[in-house]
C-alpha positions in Angstrom: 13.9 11.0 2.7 14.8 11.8 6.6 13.8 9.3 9.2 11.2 11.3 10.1 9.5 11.7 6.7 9.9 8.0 6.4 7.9 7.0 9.9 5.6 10.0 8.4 5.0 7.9 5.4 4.3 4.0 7.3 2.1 6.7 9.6 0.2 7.6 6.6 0.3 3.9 4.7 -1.2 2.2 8.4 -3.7 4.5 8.8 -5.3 4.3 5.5 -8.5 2.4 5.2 -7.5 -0.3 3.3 -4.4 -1.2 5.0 -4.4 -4.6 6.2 -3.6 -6.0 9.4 0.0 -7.2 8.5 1.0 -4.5 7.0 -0.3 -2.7 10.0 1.7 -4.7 12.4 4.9 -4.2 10.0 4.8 -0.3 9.7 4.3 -0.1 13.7 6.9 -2.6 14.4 9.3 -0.5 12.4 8.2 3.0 14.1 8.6 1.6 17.4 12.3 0.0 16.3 13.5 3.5 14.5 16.8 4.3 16.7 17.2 1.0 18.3 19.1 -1.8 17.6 16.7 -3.8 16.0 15.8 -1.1 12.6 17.3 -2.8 10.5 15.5 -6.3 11.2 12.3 -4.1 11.6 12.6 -2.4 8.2 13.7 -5.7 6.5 10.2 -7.0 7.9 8.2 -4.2 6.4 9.7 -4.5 3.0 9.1 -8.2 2.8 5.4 -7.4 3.8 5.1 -4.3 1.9 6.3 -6.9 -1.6 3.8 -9.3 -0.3 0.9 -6.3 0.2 1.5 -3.8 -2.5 -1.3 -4.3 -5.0 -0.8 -3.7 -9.2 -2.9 -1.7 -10.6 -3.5 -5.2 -13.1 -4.5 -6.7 -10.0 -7.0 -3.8 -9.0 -8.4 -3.8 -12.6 -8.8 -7.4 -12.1 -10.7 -7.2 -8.6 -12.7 -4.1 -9.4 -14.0 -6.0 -12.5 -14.8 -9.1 -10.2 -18.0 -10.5 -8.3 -15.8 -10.1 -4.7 -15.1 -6.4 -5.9 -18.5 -5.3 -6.8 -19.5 -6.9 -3.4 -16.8 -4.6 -1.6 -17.2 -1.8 -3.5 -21.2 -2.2 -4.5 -21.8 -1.7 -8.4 -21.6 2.0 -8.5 -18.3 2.0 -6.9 -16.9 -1.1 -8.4 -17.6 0.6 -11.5 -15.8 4.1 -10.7 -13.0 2.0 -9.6 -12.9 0.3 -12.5 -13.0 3.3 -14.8 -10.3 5.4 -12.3 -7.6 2.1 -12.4 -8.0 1.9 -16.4 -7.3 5.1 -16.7 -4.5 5.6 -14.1 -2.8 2.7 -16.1 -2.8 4.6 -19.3 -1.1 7.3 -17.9 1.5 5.1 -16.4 0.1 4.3 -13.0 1.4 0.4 -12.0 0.1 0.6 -8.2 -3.3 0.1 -6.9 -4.5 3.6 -6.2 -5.4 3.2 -2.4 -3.8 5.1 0.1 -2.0 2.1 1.8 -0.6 1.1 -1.6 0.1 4.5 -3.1 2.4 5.1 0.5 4.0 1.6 0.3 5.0 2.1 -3.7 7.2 5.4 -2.3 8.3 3.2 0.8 9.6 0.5 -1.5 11.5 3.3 -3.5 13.2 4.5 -0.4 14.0 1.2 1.1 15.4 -0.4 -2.2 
């Protein structure tokens, strides 16, 4: 992966939705350090938060299933997320299927 589809990638992962604020802070500290001195600090950052953030998709089946997660999701979508999670683990899926988590699962890859 270049640098540039890398910041591509922390673009896509911090503007997703569901991204949380640390992991926001993280992938923009990194874009703003690509091609200075302090990268490599920055990316070690991101890849601690990114191993702190990154959900399993056990851990999705488990909060779709939940009280909290048909309160964030409401019923019908708790329930489609549910369903969607069970079955993406089935066919092999181990990451929680958002967009932020889906982006840091290949940003792991490239920085490991």
């Amino acid at each position: 992966m270049t640098t540039e589809e890398r910041i591509a990638k922390v673009q896509e992962m911090i503007g997703a939705p569901s991204c949380c604020a640390e992991l926001k802070a993280a992938g923009q500290a990194y874009i703003d350090a690509v091609g200075t001195e302090k990268e490599a600090e920055a990316q070690e950052a991101l890849v601690a938060e990114l191993k702190e953030d990154v959900t399993s998709i056990d851990s999705l089946i488990a909060f779709a299933g939940s009280e909290t997660g048909r309160q964030v999701f409401g019923e019908e979508g708790a329930g489609a997320m549910l369903i969607a999670a069970k079955n993406a683990k089935a066919a092999g899926e181990d990451t929680c299927l958002c967009d932020a988590c889906q982006a840091g699962k290949v940003l792991l890859k490239e920085f490991s």
